[in-house]
C-alpha positions as CSV (number, residue, x, y, z in Angstrom):
1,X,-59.8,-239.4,-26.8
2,X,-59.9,-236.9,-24.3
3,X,-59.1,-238.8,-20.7
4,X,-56.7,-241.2,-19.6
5,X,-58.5,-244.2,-17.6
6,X,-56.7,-245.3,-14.6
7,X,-54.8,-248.1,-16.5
8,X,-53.3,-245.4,-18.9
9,X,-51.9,-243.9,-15.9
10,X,-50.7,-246.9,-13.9
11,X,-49.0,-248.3,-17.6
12,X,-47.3,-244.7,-17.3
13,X,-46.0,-245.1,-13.7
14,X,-44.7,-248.1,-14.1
15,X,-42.6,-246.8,-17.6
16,X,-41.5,-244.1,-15.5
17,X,-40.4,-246.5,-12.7
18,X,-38.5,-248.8,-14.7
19,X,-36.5,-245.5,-16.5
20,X,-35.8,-243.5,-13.1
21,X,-35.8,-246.8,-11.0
22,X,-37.3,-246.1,-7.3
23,X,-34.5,-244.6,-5.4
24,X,-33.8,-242.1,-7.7
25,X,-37.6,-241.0,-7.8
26,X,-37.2,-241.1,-4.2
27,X,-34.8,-238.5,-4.2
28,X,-35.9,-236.5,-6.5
29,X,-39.4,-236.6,-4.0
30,X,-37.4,-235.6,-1.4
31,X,-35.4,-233.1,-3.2
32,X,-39.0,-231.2,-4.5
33,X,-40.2,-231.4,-1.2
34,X,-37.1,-229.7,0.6
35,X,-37.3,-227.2,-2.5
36,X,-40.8,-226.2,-1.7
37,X,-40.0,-226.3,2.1
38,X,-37.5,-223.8,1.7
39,X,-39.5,-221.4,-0.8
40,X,-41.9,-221.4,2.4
41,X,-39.7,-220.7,4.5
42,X,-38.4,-217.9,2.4
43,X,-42.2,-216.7,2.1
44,X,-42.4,-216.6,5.5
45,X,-39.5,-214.5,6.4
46,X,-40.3,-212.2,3.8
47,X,-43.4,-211.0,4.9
48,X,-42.2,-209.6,8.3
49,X,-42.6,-205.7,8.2
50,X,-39.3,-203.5,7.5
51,X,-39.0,-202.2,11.3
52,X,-38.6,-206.2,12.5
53,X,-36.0,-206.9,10.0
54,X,-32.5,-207.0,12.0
55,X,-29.2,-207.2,9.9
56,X,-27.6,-210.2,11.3
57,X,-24.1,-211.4,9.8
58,X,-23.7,-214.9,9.1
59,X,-21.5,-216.9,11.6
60,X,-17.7,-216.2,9.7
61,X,-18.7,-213.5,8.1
62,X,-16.1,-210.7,7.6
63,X,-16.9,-207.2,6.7
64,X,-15.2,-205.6,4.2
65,X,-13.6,-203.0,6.8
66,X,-12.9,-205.5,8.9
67,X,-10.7,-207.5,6.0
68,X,-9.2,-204.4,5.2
69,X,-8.1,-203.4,8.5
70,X,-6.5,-207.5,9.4
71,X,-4.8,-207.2,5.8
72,X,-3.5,-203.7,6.8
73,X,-1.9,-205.4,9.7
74,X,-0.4,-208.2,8.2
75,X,1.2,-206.3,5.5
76,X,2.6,-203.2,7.5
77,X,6.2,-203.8,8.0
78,X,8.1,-201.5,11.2
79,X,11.4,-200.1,9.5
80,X,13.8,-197.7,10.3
81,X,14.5,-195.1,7.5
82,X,18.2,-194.0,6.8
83,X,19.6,-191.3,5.0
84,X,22.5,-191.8,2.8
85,X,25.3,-189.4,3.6
């Protein structure tokens, strides 16, 4: 009662096939595998030391002063002040 021989296993993955069907067990393979890819990568890139670590902005990134100034700009409005006599 306490293992599975190999034809408990192979009656298992073949339930499973005919539920998921094989091209959406594909992608979910290849969905797992670009998952633990990309925690990899993230390892990777978080174990550089602090003094290698360069702020970089992502390409159309806008800083906050930046979007401040350009809506500063659009909104200011040249006028001429008169004085009612």
């Amino acid at each position: 009662m306490g293992g599975f021989s190999i034809w408990h296993w192979l009656i298992v993955l073949l339930i499973v096939v005919m539920v998921f069907g094989t091209k959406k067990l594909r992608n979910m393979g290849s969905d797992l595998g670009g998952a633990v890819k990309g925690f990899k990568d993230g390892m990777k890139d978080g174990s550089q030391s602090p003094d290698d670590e360069k702020p970089v902005a992502p390409a159309g990134h806008v800083s906050n002063a930046q979007a401040a100034a350009d809506k500063a700009e659009r909104n200011t409005i040249d006028v001429e002040a008169r004085h009612k006599s």
